[in-house]
N, C-alpha and C positions, 0 to 999 in steps of 0.2 A: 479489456475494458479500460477506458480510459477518462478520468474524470480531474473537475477542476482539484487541488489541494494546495493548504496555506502552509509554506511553509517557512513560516515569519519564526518561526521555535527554531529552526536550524538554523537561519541567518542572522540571525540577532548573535550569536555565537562570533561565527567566523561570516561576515558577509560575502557571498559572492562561492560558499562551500558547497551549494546544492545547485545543480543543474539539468535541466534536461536531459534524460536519458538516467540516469544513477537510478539507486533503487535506492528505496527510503519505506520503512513502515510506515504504518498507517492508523487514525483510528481519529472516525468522527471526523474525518476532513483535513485532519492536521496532521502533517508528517512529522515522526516521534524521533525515528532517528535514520541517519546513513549506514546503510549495509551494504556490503558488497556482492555481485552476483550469487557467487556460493548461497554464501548467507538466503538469500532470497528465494533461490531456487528451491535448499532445503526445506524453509516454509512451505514454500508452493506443497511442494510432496506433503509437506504435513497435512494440510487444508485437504489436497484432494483424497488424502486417507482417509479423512473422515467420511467419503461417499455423499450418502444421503443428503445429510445436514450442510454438508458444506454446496454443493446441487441445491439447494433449495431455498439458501441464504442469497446463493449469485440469481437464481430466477429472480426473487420476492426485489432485490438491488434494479434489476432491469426492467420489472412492469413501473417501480414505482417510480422513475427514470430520473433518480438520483446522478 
């Protein structure tokens, strides 16, 4: 899924730190921080451990076409 995010929180820092392609958390639109694939990956597993909830939360994301 791919979607707009501001990520004015991580360049006000170091500009020019975040780029296309990196992985960066997420929340409410705003990217929180830079992580590296590992990093990211492990999340992912985390998210789809949860089954259900986590399937449900990415539908409800896609009808409301956030």
């Amino acid at each position: 899924m791919r979607r707009d995010v501001n990520i004015g929180l991580l360049c006000s820092e170091v500009p020019g730190s975040v780029r296309v392609g990196d992985w960066v958390l997420i929340h409410v639109g705003f990217a929180m921080s830079k992580i590296d694939e590992g990093e990211a990956r492990e999340t992912l597993e985390l998210l789809e451990g949860l089954g259900e909830p986590f399937e449900q939360e990415l539908a409800e994301i896609r009808e409301s076409g956030r």
